[in-house]
C-alpha positions in Angstrom: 0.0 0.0 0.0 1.1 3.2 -1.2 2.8 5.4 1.8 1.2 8.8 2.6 1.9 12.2 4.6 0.4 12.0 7.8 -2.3 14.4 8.0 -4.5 14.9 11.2 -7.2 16.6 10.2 -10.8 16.6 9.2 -11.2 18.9 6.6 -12.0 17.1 3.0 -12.6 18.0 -0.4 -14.2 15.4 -2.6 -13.1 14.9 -6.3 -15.8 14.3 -8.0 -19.3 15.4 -7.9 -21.1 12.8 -10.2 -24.0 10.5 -8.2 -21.4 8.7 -5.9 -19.7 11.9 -4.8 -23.0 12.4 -3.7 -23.3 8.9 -1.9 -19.8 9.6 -0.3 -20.3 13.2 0.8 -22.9 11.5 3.1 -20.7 8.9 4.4 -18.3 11.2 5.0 -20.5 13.9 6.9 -22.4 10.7 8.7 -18.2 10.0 10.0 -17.4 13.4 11.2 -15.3 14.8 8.4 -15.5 18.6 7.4 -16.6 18.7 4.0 -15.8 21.7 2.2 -16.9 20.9 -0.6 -16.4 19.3 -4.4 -13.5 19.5 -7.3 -14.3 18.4 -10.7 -13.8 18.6 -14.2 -17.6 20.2 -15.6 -17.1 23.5 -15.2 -20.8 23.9 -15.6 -21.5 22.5 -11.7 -21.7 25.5 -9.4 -23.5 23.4 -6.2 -23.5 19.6 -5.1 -26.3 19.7 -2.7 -25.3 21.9 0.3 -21.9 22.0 -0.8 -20.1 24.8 -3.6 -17.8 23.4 -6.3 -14.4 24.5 -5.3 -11.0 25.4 -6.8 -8.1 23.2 -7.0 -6.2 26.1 -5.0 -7.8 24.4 -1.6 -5.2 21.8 -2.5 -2.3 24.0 -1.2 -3.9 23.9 2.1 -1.3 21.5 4.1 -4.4 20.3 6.5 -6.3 18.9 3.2 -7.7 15.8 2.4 -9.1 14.2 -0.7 -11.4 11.3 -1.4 -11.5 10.2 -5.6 -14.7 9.4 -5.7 -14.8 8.6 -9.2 -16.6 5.4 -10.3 -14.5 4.7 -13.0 -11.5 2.9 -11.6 -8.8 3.8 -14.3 -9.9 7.5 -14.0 -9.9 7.1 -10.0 -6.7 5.3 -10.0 -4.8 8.3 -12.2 -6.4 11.1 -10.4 -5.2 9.7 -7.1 -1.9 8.5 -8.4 -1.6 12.7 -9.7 -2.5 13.8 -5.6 -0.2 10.8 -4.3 2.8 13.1 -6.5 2.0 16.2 -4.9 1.8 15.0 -1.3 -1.7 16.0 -1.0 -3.0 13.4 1.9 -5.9 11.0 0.4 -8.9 10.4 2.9 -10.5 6.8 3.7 -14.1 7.0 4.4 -15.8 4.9 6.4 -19.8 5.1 6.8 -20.3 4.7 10.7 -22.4 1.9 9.9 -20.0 -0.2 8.7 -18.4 -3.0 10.8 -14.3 -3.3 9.7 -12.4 -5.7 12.0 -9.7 -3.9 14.0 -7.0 -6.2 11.8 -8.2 -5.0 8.7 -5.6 -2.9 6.7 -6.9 -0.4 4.8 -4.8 1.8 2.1 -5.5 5.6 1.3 -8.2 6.7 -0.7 -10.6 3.9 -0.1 -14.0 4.4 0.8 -16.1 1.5 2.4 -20.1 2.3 2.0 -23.3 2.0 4.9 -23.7 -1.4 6.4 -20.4 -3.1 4.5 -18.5 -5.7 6.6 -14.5 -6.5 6.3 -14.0 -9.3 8.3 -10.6 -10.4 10.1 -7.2 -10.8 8.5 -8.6 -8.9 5.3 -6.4 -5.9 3.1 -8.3 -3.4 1.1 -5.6 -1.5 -1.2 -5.7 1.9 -1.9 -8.5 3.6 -3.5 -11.2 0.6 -3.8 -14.4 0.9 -3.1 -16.5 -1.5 -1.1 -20.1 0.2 -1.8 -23.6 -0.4 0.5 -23.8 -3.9 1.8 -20.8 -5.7 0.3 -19.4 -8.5 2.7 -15.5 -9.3 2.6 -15.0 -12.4 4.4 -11.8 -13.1 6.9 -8.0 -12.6 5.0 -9.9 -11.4 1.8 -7.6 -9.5 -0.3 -9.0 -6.5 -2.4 -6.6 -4.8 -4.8 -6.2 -1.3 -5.8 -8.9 0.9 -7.5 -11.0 -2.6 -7.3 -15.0 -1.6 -6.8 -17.1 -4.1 -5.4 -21.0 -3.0 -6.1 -23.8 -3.1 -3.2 -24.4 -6.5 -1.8 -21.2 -8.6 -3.3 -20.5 -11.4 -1.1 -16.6 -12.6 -0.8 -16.0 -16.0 1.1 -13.0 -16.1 2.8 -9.5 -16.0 1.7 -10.7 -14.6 -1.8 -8.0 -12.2 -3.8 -9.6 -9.3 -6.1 -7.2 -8.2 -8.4 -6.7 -4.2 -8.8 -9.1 -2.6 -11.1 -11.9 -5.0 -10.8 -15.8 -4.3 -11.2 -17.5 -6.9 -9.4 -21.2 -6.5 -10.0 -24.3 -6.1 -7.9 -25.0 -9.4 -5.7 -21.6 -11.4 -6.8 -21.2 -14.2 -5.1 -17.7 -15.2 -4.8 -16.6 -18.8 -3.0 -14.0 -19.1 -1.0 -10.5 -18.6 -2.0 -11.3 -17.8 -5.4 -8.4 -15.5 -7.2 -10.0 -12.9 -9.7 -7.0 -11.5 -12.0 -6.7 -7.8 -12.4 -8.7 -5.7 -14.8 -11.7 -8.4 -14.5 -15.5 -7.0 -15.3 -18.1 -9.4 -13.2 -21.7 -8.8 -14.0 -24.8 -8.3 -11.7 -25.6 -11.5 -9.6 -22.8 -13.9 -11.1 -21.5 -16.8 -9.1 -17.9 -17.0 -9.5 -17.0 -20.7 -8.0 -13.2 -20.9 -9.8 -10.0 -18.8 -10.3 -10.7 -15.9 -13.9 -7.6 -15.0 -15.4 -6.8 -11.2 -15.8 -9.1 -8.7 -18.1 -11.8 -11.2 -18.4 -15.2 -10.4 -18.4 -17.7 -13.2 -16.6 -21.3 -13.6 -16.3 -23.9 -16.3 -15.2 -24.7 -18.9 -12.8 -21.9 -20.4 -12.6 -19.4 -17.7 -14.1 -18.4 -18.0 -17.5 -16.3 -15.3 -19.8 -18.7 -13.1 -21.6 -17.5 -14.3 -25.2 -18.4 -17.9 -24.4 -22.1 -17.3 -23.2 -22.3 -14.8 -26.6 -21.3 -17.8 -29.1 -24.0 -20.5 -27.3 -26.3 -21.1 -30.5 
């Protein structure tokens, strides 16, 4: 996991003020950070809810930190890796209704969503997401800029491999290794080891391009 300046306070900034900026501005409020508001590219956003769209001049501000919340993992991962350069300190946000075990290591920049569980022995690398609901089971291993969609179920000892999108309600059996890059669709059940960039589907998994020549 990527090492970070060691910034102790609560003032955030969030990059990107798309519908899960949104989702995180609440987890982060909800945690006790002080959100001053949102960066991002449109310059036709003036207001994000309560909050003002800001300028990237807040970044000088030695006391800053910033949550990516970008869905896009490639985008996310390059937007962080730019703040990582400058030293700027990259928040983890962590809705109070989450339950992380106290062995859990988590990297910078990650945000875990309401009612999520990381279970003992597990390592969330920097900037994933583990969104509403999603269960990592004990010595899970989540790589970095990896989102895991609401309700995605891990069994233990599984690996996620950085810049995964595992879908709404995956299933995922026990120490199962997903290969970086992998896109899992909504509700698949992935009950064997999927080499890198593949995209899988179905009941049990499959890759995408199998299902699509079936007659």
């Amino acid at each position: 996991m990527t090492d970070h300046t060691v910034n102790t306070s609560r003032k955030l900034v969030i990059y990107g003020a798309g519908d899960h900026g949104q989702v995180v501005a609440d987890a982060a409020i909800a945690s006790g950070w002080d959100l001053l508001g949102f960066l991002d590219d449109r310059r036709s956003i003036r207001q994000v809810g309560l909050w003002p769209l800001i300028d990237e001049s807040v970044l000088e501000d030695p006391q800053i930190h910033v949550l990516v919340a970008v869905g896009n993992n490639m985008a996310r991962r390059e937007l962080c890796q730019r703040l990582f350069e400058r030293d700027i300190a990259l928040a983890t946000v962590v809705h109070p209704t989450a339950w992380i075990s106290p062995s859990v290591k988590l990297g910078a920049g990650v945000y875990i969503g309401p009612q999520a569980a990381i279970n003992m022995g597990a390592a969330i690398e920097d900037g994933a997401i583990i969104n509403t609901g999603a269960v990592v089971e004990h010595h899970c291993h989540i790589g970095a800029y990896a989102h895991l969609a609401p309700r995605v179920a891990l069994g233990g000892r599984v690996v996620v491999g950085s810049e995964c999108l595992i879908g709404i309600g995956t299933s995922v059996c026990p120490s199962v290794h997903i290969g970086d890059g992998c896109t899992v669709g909504a509700g698949t059940v992935v009950i064997r080891d999927v080499d890198a960039h593949q995209t899988i589907v179905g009941v049990p998994a499959r890759p995408l391009r199998e299902m699509a020549a079936q007659p």
